[in-house]
MIKOL-863518 format. One record per residue (C-alpha): residue number from 1; x, y, z. Coordinates in nm, 2 decimals, decimal comma. Layout:
N
<NUM <X Y Z>>,
...
! end
This chain:
248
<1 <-4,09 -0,56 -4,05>>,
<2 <-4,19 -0,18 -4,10>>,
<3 <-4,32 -0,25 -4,44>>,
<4 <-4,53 -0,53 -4,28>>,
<5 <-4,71 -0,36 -4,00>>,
<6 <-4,77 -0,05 -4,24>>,
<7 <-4,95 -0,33 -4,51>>,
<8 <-5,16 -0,42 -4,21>>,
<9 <-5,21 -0,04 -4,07>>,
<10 <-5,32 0,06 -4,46>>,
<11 <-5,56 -0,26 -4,53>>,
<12 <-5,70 -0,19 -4,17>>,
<13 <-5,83 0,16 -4,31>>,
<14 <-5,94 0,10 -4,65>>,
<15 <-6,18 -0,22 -4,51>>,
<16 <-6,30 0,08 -4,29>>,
<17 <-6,26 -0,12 -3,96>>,
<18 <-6,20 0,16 -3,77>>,
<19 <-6,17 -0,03 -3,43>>,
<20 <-5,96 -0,32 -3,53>>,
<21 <-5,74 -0,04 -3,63>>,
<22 <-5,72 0,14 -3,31>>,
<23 <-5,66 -0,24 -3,09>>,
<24 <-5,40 -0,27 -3,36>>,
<25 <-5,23 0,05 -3,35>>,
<26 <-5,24 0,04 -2,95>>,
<27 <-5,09 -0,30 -2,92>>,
<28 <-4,81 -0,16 -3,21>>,
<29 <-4,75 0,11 -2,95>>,
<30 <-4,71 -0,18 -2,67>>,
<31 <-4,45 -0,37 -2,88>>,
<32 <-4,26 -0,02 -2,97>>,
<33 <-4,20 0,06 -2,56>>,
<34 <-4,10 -0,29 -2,47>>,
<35 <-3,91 -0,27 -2,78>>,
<36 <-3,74 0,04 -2,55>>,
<37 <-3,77 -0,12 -2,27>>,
<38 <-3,58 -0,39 -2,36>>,
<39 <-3,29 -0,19 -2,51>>,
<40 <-3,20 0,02 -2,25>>,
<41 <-3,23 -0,28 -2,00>>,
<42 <-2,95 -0,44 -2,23>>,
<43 <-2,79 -0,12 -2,27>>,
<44 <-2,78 -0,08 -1,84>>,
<45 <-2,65 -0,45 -1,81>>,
<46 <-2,39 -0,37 -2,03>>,
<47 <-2,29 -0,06 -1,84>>,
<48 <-2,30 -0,22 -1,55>>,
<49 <-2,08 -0,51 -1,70>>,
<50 <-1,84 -0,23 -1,80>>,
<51 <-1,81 -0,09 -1,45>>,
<52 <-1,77 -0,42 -1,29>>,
<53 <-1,50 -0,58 -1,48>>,
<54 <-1,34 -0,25 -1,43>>,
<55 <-1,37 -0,21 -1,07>>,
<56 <-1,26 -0,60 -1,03>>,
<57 <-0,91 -0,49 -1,30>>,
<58 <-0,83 -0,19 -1,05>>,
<59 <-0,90 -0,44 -0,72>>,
<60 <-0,66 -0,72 -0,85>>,
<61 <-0,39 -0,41 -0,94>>,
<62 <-0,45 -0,28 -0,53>>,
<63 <-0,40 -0,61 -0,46>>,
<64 <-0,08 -0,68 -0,65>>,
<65 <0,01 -0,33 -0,45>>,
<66 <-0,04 -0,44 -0,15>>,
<67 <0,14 -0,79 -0,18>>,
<68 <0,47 -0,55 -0,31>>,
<69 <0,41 -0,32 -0,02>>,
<70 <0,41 -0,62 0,21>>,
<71 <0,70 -0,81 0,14>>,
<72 <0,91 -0,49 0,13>>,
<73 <0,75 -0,36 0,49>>,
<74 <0,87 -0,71 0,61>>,
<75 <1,21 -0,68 0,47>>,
<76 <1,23 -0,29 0,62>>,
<77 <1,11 -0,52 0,96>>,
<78 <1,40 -0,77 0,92>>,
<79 <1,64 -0,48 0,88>>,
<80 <1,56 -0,27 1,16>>,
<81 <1,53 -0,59 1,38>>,
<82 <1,87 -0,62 1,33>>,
<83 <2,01 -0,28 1,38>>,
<84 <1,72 -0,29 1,74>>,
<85 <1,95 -0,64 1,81>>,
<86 <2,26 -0,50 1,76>>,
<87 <2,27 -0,14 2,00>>,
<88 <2,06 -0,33 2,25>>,
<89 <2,38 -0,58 2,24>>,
<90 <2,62 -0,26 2,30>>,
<91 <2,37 -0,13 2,58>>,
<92 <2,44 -0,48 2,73>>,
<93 <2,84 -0,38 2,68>>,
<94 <2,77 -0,07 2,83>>,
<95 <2,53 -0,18 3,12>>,
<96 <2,81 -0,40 3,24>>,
<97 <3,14 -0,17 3,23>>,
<98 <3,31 -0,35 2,99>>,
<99 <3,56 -0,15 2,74>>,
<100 <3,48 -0,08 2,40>>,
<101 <3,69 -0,41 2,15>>,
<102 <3,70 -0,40 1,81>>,
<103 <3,41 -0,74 1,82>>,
<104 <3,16 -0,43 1,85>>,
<105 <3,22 -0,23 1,50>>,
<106 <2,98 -0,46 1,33>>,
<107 <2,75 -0,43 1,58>>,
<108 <2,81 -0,04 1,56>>,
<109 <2,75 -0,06 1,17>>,
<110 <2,43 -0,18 1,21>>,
<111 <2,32 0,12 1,34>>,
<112 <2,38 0,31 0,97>>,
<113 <2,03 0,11 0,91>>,
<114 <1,80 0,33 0,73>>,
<115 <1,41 0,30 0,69>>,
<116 <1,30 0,32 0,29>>,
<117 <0,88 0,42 0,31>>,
<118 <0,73 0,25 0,05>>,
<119 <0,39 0,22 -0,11>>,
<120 <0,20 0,26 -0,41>>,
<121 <-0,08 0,46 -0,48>>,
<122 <-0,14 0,40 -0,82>>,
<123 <-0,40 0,14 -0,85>>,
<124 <-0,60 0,36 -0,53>>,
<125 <-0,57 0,69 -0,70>>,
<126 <-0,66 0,52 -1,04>>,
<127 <-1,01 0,43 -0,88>>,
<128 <-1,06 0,77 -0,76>>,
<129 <-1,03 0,96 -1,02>>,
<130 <-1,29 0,72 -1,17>>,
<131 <-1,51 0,74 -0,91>>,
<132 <-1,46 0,51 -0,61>>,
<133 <-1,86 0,47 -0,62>>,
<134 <-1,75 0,21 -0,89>>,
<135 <-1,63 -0,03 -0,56>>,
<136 <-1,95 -0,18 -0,54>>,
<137 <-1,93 -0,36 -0,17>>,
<138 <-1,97 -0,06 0,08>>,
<139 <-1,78 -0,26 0,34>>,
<140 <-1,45 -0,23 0,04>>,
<141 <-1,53 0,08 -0,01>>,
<142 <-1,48 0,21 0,34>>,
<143 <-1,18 -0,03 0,41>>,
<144 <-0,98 0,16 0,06>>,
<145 <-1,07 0,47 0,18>>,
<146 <-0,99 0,42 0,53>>,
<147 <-0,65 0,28 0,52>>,
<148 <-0,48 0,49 0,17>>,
<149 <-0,62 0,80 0,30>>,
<150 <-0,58 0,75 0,66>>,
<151 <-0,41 0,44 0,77>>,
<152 <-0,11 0,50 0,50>>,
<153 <-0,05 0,86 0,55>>,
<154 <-0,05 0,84 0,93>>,
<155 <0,23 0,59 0,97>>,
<156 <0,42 0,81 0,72>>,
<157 <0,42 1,09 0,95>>,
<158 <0,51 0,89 1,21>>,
<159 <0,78 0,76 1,04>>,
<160 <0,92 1,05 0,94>>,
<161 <0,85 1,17 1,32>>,
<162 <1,08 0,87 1,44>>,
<163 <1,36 0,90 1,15>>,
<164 <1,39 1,30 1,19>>,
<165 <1,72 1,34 1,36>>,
<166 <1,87 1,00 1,16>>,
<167 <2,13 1,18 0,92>>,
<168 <2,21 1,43 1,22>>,
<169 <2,26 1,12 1,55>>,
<170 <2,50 0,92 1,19>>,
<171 <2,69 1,22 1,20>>,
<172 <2,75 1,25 1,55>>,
<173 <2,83 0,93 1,58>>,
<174 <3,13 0,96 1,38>>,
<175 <3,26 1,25 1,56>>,
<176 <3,33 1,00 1,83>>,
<177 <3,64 0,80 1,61>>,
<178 <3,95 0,88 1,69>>,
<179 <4,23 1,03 1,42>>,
<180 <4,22 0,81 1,10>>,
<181 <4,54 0,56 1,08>>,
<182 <4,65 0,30 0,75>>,
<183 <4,63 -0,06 0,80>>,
<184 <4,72 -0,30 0,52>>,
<185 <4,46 -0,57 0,53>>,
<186 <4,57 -0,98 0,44>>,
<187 <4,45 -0,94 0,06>>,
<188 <4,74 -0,65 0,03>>,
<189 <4,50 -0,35 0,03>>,
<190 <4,54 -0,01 0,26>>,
<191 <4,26 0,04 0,46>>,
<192 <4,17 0,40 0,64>>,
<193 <4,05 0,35 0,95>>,
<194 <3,94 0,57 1,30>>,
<195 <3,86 0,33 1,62>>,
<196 <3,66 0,44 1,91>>,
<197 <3,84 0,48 2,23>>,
<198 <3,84 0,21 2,51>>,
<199 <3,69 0,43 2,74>>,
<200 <3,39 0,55 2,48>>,
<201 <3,12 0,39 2,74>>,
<202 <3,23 0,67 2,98>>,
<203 <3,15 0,96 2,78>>,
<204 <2,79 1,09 2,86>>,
<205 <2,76 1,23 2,54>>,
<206 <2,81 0,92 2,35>>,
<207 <2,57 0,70 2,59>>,
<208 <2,27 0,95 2,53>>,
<209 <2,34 0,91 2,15>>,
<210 <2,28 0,50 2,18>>,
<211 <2,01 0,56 2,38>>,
<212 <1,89 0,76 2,14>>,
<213 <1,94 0,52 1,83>>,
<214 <1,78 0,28 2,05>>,
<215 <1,48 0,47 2,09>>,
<216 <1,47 0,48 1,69>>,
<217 <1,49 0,15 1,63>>,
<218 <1,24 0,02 1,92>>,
<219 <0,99 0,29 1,76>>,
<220 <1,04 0,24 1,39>>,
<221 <0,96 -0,14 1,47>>,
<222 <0,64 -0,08 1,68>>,
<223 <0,54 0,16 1,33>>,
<224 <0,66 -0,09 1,06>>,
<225 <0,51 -0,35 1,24>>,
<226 <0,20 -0,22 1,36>>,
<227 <0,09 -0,16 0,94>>,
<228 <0,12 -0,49 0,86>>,
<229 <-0,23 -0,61 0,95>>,
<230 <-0,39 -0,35 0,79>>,
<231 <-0,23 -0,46 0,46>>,
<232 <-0,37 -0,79 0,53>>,
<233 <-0,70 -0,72 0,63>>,
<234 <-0,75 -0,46 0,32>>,
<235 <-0,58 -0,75 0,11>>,
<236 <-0,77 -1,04 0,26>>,
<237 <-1,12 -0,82 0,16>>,
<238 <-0,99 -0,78 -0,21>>,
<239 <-0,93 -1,14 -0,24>>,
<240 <-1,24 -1,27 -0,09>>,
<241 <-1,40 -0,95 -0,36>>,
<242 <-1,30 -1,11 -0,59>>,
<243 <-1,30 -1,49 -0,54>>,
<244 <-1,69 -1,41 -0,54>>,
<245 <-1,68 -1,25 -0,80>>,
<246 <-1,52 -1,57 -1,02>>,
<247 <-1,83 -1,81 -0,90>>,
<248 <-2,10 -1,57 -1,00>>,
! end
């Protein structure tokens, strides 16, 4: 192709047709910056192609995040549940004078009921350090940004605000079993055990500490529960993200 417009270029000259040779060389100059033109426009929609098949890889791995992060936050919400159930059935106990029976240990066990935090940054943190210009829908954008840097660390603290004195109330609450004694259980094996006294409900000390637990529970339930829509919101703006992105 070079070889051909330089024929033309050199015949142009030696015929001495100086103008045809200048229209000529000015519409070769025309074809060589559309030429450009037209590279880095296929060059930029290739970027851009890059970037977007990117950003939608790192939205469907949030997503994937957010549906674990979920389904654990809903088992945490089952377990506490139960352990909220189970002191506010010994407050009952306790609200109508009745003596402490052995029926309440597993209602008293529920209380061991710890709160595991989970959630997983990975996906959010891998967009940052990209760039998180590369989330293309500002609405996304703000919602990512919003509930892993905000949203996410808030409830933490609170969590961690509610669960402070957990290990420390656990402790006390086994100060409040008598000595330990040997039974031999049906299937042969010795068993160590320490009962609470009949008249626990009396002691002031041990009241305040299942008021206490039952402030725990009630609050850890109000946190756990109260992140749940913002997983699905964030979740339900990936998907529809996405989804649109399929039928372009």
């Amino acid at each position: 192709m070079i070889k051909f417009f330089r024929h033309i270029r050199r015949s142009l000259i030696q015929e001495n047709k100086v103008g045809k040779y200048f229209k000529y060389a000015i519409g070769e100059i025309i074809l060589v910056v559309i030429g450009i033109l037209i590279a880095l426009q296929i060059n930029n929609w290739n970027e851009n192609k890059r970037d977007r098949n990117f950003e939608l890889k790192m939205l469907t791995e949030v997503k994937i995040a957010l549906e674990n992060d979920l389904n654990h936050y809903k088992r945490m919400i089952k377990r506490v549940t139960s352990a909220d159930s189970s002191v506010a059935k010994v407050i009952e106990h306790i609200h109508y004078k009745h003596s402490f029976h052995d029926s309440l240990y597993p209602l008293i066990s529920k209380l061991n009921t710890g709160i595991q935090w989970q959630q997983n940054y990975g996906p959010y943190e891998g967009i940052k350090s990209s760039g998180i210009n590369k989330i293309s829908n500002d609405s996304l954008r703000k919602s990512l940004v919003q509930f892993y840097d905000f949203e996410y660390p808030r409830n933490l603290e609170l969590i961690k605000w509610s669960d402070k004195n957990y290990d420390t109330d656990l402790n006390k609450l086994r100060t409040f079993r008598g000595n330990p004694f040997t039974t031999l259980n049906k299937d042969g094996t010795i068993y160590i055990r320490r009962k609470y006294q009949k008249d626990i409900f009396s002691n002031p000390d041990f009241l305040l500490l299942i008021r206490d637990f039952k402030r725990r529970t009630s609050s850890t339930l109000n946190i756990l529960k109260s992140i749940i829509p913002h997983i699905e919101k964030l979740h339900s703006q990936i998907n529809t993200e996405l989804k649109n992105a399929e039928l372009l």
